[in-house]
N, C-alpha and C positions, 0 to 999 in steps of 0.2 A: 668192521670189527672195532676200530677207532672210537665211533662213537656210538656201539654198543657200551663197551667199556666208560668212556665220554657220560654216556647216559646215569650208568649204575654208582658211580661216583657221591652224588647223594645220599645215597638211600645208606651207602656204606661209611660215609663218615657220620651219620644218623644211628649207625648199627654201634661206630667206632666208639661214639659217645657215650651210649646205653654202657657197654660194656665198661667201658672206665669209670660210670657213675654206681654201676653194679659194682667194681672193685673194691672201689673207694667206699660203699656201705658196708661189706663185708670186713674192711676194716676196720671202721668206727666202731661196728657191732659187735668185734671182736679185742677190741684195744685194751679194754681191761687187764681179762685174761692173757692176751701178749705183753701187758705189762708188769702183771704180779708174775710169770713166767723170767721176764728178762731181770726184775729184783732177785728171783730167785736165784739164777745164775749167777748174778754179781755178786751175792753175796756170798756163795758157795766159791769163787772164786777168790773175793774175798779172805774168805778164812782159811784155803787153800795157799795164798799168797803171805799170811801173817805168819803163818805156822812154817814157812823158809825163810823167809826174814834176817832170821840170822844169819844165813850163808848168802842169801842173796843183794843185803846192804854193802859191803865190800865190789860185787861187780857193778851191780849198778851205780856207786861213787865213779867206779873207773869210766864206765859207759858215759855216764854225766861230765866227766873233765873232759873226755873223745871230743863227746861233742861239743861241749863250751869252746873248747880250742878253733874247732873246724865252726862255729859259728863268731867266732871274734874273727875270722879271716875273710869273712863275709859280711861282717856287718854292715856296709854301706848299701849292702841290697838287701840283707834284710830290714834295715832301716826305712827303706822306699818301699818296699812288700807292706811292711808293718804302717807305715802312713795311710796308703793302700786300703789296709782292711778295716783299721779306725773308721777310713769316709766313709768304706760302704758298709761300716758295722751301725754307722750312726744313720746312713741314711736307713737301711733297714728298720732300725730301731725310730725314725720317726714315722714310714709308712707304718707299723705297727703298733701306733701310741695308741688308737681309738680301740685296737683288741686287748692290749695291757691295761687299757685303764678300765675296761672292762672287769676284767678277769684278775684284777689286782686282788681287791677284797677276799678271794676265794683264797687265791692262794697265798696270802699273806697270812687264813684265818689256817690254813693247814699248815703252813713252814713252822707258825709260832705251837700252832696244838701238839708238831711232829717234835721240835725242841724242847716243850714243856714235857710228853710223856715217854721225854729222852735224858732228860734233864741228867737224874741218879747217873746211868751210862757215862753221859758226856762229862760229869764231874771227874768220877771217877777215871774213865780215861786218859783224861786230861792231869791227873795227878799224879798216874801211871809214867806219862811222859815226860813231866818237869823232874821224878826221882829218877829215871833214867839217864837225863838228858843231866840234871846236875851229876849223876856217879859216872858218867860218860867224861865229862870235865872233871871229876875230879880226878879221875885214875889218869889223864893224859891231861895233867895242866902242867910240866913240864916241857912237853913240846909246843904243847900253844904260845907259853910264854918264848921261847925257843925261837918260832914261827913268827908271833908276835911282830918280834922287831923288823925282821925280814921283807913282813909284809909292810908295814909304817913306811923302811924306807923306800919300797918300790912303790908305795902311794906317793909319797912326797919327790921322788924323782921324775913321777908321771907329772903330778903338778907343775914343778918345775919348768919342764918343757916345754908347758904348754903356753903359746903366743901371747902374750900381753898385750892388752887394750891403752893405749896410749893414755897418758890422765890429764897431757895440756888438753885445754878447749882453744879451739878453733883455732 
């Protein structure tokens, strides 16, 4: 039974192959369409998420300090995580120089075509959020300034503290 089995081992990592190479066509042949499908989601998500915005900016500040906090308690390991994923972000990134430098021109010729007939959009967006962002600062520039010093001196306390490198030489 051993080496019936023993035998047909071949033929089946042969079958295994076909099968995986059949997958993998099936999704190159269909990647378009799976991807003007997943733009479509995002972007209906998108504007599902811009349109709470206003109630949802307040939790997610809160959600972001949580975690800023629980991440400065950590950060010695995420520090070494983060060193971590740099090397192997860079090694990756040089196994894949010969397909980037490939496929540079393509997509450097679509990022700039998608920016230029975005252009109006993105100005405009973009202008949206500087009058926002200044009437945001102006209706609360009492407490910034307020803030302000608060934060000054718990920067310059942190400095303080911090170990000083000797200035004799040798």
């Amino acid at each position: 039974m051993v080496n019936g089995i023993t035998s047909k081992i071949p033929e089946l990592i042969q079958q295994g192959s076909q099968l995986i190479q059949t997958l993998l066509n099936v999704i190159i042949a269909n990647l378009p369409s799976l991807i003007q499908g997943g733009i479509q989601i995002v972007a209906s998500l998108i504007t599902g998420v811009s349109q709470q915005l206003p109630a949802l900016v307040p939790k997610a500040l809160e959600l972001v300090l949580t975690l800023v906090l629980g991440l400065l308690e950590n950060v010695d390991k995420l520090v070494d995580a983060g060193i971590n994923l740099i090397i192997g972000l860079a090694q990756g990134l040089i196994n894949a120089i010969p397909i980037l430098l490939e496929k540079a021109p393509v997509i450097i010729e679509k990022l700039l075509t998608a920016i230029i007939n975005n252009a109006p959009k993105l100005v405009s967006a973009g202008w949206e959020l500087i009058v926002k962002l200044a009437s945001g600062i102006i209706e609360n520039f009492p407490s910034l300034i307020s803030t302000a010093g608060q934060i000054i001196e718990t920067i310059w306390g942190v400095l303080k503290s911090l170990p000083r490198k000797s200035r004799r030489m040798g």
